[in-house]
N, C-alpha and C positions, 0 to 999 in steps of 0.2 A: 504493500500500500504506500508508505514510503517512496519507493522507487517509483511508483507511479505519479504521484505527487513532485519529487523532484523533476522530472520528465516535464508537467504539465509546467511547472513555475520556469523550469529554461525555454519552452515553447513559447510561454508569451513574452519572456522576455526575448526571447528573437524577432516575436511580433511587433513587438513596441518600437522596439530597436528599427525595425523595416517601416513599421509606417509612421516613426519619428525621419528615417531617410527621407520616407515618399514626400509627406508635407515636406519638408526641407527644400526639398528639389524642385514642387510642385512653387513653394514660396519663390525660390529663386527663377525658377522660368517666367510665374508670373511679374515678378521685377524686371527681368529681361526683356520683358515683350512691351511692359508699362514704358521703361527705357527706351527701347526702339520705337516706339510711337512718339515721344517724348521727343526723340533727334527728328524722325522724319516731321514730323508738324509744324514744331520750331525752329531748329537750330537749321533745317533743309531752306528755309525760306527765310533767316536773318545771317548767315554766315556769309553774308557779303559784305556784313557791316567790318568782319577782320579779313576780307580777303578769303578767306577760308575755301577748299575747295576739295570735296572725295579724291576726283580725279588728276590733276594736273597741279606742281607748283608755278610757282609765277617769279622772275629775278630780272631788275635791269629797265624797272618800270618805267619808261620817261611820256612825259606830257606830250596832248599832242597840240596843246593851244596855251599862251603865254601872253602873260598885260604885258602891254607897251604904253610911251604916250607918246602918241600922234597929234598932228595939224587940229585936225577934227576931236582931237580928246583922248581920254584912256582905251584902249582898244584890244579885244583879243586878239591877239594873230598866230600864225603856222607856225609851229619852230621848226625845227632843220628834222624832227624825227617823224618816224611813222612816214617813209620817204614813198607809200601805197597810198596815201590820203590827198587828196589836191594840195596843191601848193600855195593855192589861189584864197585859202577861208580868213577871212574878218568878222569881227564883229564887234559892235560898240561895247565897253565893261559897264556903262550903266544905260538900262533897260528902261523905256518909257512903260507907263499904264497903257500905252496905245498898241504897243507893240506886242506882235501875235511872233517867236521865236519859236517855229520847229527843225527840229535835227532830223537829218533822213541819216542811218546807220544801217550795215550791210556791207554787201560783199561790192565785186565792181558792175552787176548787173543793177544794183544798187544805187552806185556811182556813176553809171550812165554810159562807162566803157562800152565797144569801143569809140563812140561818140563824142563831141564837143561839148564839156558841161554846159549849155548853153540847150543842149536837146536833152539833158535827163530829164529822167521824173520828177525828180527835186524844182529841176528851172522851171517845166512845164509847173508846178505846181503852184511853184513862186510866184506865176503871171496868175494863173489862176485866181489867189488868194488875192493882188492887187485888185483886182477888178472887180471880186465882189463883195471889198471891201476899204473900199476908196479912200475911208478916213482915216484906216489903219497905217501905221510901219509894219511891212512883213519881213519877215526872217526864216527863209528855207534855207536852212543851212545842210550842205551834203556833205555827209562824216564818210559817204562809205569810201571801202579800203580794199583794194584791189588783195584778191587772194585770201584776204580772212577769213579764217574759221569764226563760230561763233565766239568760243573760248578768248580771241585774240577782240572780237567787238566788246566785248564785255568789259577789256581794260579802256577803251575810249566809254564806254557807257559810262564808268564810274567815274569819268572825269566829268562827260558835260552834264552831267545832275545840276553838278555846281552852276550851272550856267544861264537858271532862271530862265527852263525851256517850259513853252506851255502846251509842247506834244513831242514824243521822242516817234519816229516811226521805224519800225524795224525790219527786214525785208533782207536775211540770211539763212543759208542749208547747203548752199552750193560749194562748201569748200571743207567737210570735216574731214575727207580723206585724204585732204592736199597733202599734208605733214611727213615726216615720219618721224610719228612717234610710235609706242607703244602702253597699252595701259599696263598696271599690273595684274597681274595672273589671280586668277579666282584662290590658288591655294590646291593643298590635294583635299578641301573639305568638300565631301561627294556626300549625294542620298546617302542613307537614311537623315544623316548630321546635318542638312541645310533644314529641314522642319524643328529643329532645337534654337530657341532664340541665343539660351545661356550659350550654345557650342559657337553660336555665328558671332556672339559679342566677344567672346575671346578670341575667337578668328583670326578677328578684324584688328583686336588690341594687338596681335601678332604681328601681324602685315604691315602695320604700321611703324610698332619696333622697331622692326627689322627690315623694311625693305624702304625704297623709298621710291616717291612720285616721280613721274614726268617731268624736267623743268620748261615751262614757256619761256623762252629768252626772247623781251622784248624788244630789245637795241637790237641783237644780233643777226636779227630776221635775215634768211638769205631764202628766197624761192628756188631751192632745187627740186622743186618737184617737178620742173618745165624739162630735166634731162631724164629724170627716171621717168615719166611716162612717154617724153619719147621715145626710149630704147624698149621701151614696150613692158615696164616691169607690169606687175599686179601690186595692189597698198593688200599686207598682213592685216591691216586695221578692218578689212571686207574679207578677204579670205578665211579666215579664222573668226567661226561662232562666236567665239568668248572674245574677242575682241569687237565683233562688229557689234555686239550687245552692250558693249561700253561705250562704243561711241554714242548709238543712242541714246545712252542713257546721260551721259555728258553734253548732248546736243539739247535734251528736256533740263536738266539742270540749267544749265547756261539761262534759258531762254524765261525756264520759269525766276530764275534768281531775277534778273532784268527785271520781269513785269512786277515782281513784288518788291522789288526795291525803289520801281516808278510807283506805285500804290502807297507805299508807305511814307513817299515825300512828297503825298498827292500831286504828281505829275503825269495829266493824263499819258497812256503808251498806245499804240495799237498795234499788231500785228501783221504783217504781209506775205499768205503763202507763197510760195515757190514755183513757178513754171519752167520747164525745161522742154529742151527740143526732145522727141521721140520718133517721132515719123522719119528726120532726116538725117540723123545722128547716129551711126556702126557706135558699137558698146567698144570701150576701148578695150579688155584685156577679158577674154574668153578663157574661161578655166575650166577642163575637165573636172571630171566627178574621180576620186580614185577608183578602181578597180573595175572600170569599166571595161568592155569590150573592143578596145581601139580599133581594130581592124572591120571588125561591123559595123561600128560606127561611121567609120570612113566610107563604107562603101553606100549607107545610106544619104551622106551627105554628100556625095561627090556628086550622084542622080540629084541631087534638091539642089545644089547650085547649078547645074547643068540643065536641068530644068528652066530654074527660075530665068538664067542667061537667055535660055532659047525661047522667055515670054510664056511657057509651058506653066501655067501656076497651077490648075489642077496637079500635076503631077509635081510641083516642087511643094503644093502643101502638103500631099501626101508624105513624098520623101523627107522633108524635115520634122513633120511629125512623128516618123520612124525614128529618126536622129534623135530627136527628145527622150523618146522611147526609152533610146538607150544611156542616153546621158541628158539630163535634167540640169543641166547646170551649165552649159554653153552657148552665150551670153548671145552672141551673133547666130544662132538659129532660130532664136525668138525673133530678131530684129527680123532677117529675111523672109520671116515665117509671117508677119506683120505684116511685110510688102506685100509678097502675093495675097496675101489677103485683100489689102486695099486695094489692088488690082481685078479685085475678082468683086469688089464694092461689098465686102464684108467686113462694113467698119467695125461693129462692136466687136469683133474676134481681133482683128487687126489692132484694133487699141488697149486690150488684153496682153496681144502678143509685145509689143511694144514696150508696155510697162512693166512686163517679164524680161526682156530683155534687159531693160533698166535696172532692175533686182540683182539680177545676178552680174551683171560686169563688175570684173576686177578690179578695176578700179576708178571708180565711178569718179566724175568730175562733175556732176549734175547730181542734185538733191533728189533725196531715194522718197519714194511716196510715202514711209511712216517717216520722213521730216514733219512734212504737211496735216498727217497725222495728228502729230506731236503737237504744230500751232495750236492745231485745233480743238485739242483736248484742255490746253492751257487756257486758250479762247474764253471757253466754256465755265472752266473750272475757277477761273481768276475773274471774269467777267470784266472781259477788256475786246474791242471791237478786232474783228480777223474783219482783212484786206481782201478778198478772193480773187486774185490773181490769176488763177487757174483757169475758174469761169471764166473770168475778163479776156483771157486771152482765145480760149478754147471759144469764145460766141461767135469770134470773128474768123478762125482757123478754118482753113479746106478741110472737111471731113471731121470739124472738132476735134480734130486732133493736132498739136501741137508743132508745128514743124519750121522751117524757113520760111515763111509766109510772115511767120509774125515775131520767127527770134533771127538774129541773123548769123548764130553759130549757134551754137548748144545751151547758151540758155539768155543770151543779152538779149533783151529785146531790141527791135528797131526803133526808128526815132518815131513812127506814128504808134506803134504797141508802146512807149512811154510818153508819147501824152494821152493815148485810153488808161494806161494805169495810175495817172496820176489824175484823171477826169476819176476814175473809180475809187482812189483814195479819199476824193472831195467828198464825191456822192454818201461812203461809205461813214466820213466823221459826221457829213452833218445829218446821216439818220442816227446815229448813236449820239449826237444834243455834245460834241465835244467844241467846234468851234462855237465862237458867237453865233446869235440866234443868223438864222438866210431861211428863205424863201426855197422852195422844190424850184423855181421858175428862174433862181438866181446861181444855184448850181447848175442844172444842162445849159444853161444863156451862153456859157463861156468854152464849151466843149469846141474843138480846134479840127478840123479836118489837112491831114499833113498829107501833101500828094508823093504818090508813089515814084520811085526814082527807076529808070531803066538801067540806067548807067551807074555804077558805084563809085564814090570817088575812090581819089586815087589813095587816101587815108585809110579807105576803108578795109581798100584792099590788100594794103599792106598789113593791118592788124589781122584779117583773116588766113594770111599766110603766115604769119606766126602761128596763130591756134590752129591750124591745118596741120604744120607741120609738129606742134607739140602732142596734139591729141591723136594725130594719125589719120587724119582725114583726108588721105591720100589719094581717094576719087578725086576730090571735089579741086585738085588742082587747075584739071584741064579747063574750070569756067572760070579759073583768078585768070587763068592766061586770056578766055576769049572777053573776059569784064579788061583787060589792057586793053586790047584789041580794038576796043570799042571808045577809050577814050578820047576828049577831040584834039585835035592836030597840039593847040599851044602845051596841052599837057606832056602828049608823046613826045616833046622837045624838051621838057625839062629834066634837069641832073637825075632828079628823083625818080621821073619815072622810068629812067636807061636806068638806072640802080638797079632798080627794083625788079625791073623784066629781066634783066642780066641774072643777078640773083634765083629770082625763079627758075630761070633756063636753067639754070647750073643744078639745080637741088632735083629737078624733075628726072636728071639726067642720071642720079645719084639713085632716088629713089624709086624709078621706076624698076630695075634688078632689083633691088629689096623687097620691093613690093610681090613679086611675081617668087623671089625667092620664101617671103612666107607663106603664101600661097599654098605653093606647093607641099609646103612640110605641113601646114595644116588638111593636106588632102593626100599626106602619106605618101608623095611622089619624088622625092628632094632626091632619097639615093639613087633614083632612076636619073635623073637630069640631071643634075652638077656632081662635078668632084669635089673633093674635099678642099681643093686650091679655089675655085672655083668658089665655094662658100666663101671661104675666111678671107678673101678678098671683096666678095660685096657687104660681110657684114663690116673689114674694116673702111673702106669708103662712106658706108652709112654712118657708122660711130664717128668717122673724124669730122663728118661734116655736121652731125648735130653738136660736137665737141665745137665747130667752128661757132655756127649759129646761135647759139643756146643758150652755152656757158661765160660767164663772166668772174673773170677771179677767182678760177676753180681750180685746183694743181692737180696734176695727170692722177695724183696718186686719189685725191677725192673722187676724181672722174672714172675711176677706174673701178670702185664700190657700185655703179649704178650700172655697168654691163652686165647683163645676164649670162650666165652660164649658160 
């Protein structure tokens, strides 16, 4: 009896003992989890007040606007950095009651590239606001920044708060890939352990220890991304799951910090989604699926170009659908797969195809459709007016869908698609009551009809041969040559445009064998046609001449990190 008795009394003390554990545990998850709500609510929406950031650190901050005192008075002006922002910004340091001061922020589609700030959105906007509002001083001031990611807007954001703006608009997605950076690594913490809040909070306190952030160096800035996607690399930041999930999620931070730190110095913000070309735009860097079936592959794809070539779209949908089949993940058979589509006047498939194709490129230089996503869950969430850009552009587009008609490379618009989106920024504040009180009848009054050009100038054409040549848009050479062609006589005589033609001829000449050389290896026929001399001879003529064109102040041995294996 005894021993049965002792039996029972270590019994419950093993029980006690277990579910003094369990509440223990039970105490501390739910501290965890109170914790985690605690950082996401709070500290995710005021950690801009220290800079603070999950993702990326920040060194090397410098301004990008400085008092002076001028003729006319104290005056902001440019300093020498942030050498992606005009050169051209002023503004008075003290602000009338009269004065309507907005910032347009964003990338350079933003900025009005390739075009003369005088045709951005911004300008367009500027006249806009004069006229219908005649007693006002207006201030559109255009912050945006050739090449910036969000992360890099977000340090000009935190400057002009300061600047007694009474609308920020913001109008960036098109460049989180640009970089090469890297985020840090999840960790090896797998299922079952991410549904434990206690396991994810000490995780984190780990990773932090002991590894450290990204640094954004903002003096430093050098655009080498203009060589690495020439030579045709892929960005890891899209290739890699657990990377491309961070950039999203750094692309929703960024955008949500912004609007809650204009909210909380009640300065109205707005939003602007993102349009990109689709229709006329090759996905730059096509990546197989591993373990695919490459030889079947090819033979399905060699019939769907061969098709599509010979105008055959019944049979090149077929065939690239077989392609897909076998590999889901090859960025340019959606894009071709879109074409014959729209050839066959199957726009809804065709616009489907398209924005697949957009998905999956390697390394995309055009905002992926959960950017726009993202606006617009913030939009919502934050209760701050979105821009629809998308629509605005796509109402006017052949076939609603997106193409050179209304961007004039991959994602700038033209000079008539920015004064419609900066007519749809008007429309868009004064239904959400942010400017002064107007009239419905005093918005459309000033809408601008901007006549179509046959002819492209000769500026233009020169910036499109730059992004031709960095993106790869290696068809579209042979119309920069017939848009020379076309110029009239006093232009064909200037330095500029023998420069320029000269240039072109030269590079055409370079990359036409490159061109026909990837080709081929994408269609499994390389060791058939060229020897191996034969190779390493037009890949090095292609490398030296983007080494030529490209690079600036780059030493062989940096330049030598961005050729591909």
């Amino acid at each position: 009896m005894s021993w049965e008795i002792k039996v029972s009394k270590r019994r419950n003390k093993w029980l006690m003992w277990l579910v003094t554990v369990c509440i223990s545990l039970l105490l501390m998850e739910g501290g965890a989890i109170l914790m985690e709500k605690i950082v996401q609510s709070y500290f995710a929406d005021k950690a801009y007040a220290s800079g603070q950031t999950p993702y990326v650190d920040y060194e090397n901050n410098l301004p990008l606007f400085d008092m002076q005192s001028l003729n006319e008075g104290p005056t902001y002006v440019r300093t020498i950095y942030h050498p992606f922002v005009s050169s051209q910004l002023q503004f008075p340091y003290n602000k009338s009651d009269s004065t309507i001061r907005i910032f347009c922020l964003g990338g350079s589609a933003a900025m009005g590239w390739p075009h003369d700030l005088s045709l951005s959105y911004p300008a367009f906007l500027q006249h806009k606001l004069e006229k219908v509002y005649p007693n006002r001083k207006i201030e559109v001031i255009n912050a945006g920044a050739s090449t910036y990611a969000s992360y890099r807007i977000k340090t000009l954001f935190d400057e002009i708060v300061n600047y007694q703006p009474n609308l920020i608009l913001l109008y960036t997605g098109n460049n989180e890939f640009l970089e090469r950076i890297l985020y840090e690594k999840d960790g090896i913490l797998l299922n079952p352990w991410r549904s434990i809040a206690t396991i994810r909070i000490l995780h984190r306190a780990k990773e932090r220890l002991f590894k450290r952030k990204h640094v954004i160096d903002i003096a430093s800035y050098q655009p080498t991304f203009m060589i690495d996607i020439a030579l045709g690399n892929s960005s890891q930041l899209k290739t890699s799951s657990e990377q491309l999930l961070q950039v999203k999620a750094h692309y929703r931070h960024n955008i949500s910090q912004m609007v809650q730190q204009a909210k909380d110095l009640n300065i109205p913000i707005a939003l602007l989604n993102v349009p990109v070309n689709q229709k006329d735009w090759i996905p730059h860097a096509s990546i197989h699926e591993e373990g695919i079936d490459i030889h079947a592959w090819r033979r399905h794809y060699r019939k769907a170009i061969e098709a599509y070539e010979q105008n055959n779209f019944v049979a090149a949908i077929q065939a690239f659908r077989n392609s897909i089949n076998l590999d889901s993940s090859y960025a340019k058979s959606y894009y071709y797969l879109g074409k014959s589509y729209l050839s066959m006047e199957m726009k809804k498939r065709a616009k489907d195809a398209f924005l697949k194709g957009l998905e999956e490129d390697g390394y995309p230089f055009r905002a992926l459709h959960d950017f726009n996503q993202i606006l617009e869950d913030i939009s919502l969430s934050k209760a701050v007016p979105l821009v629809d850009l998308v629509e605005c552009l796509e109402s006017i587009a052949q076939n609603a869908i997106i193409g050179e008609d209304v961007l004039v490379d991959h994602v700038h618009p033209t000079v008539a698609s920015n004064e419609r989106i900066a007519q749809t920024v008007l429309a868009t504040l004064h239904e959400a009551d942010i400017l002064p009180k107007l009239q419905a009848t005093d918005v459309y009054s000033v809408q601008m009809t901007i006549p179509k050009e046959d002819v492209k100038p000769l500026s233009l054409i020169r910036h499109l041969f730059l992004i031709y040549q960095v993106l790869l848009q290696f068809d579209k050479l042979g119309e920069l040559d017939s848009q020379l062609q076309k110029q009239p006589d006093s232009i064909r005589r200037s330095t500029n445009y023998l420069l320029l033609k000269d240039q072109l001829s030269r590079y055409i000449k370079v990359v036409n064998p490159y061109r026909k050389l990837i080709s081929t290896k994408e269609l499994g026929l390389t060791d058939s046609l060229y020897t191996p001399k034969e190779i390493q001879i037009i890949l090095e003529d292609y490398y030296q001449s983007c080494r030529n064109n490209l690079t600036h102040n780059m030493s062989n041995e940096v330049f030598q990190q961005f050729i591909p294996n």
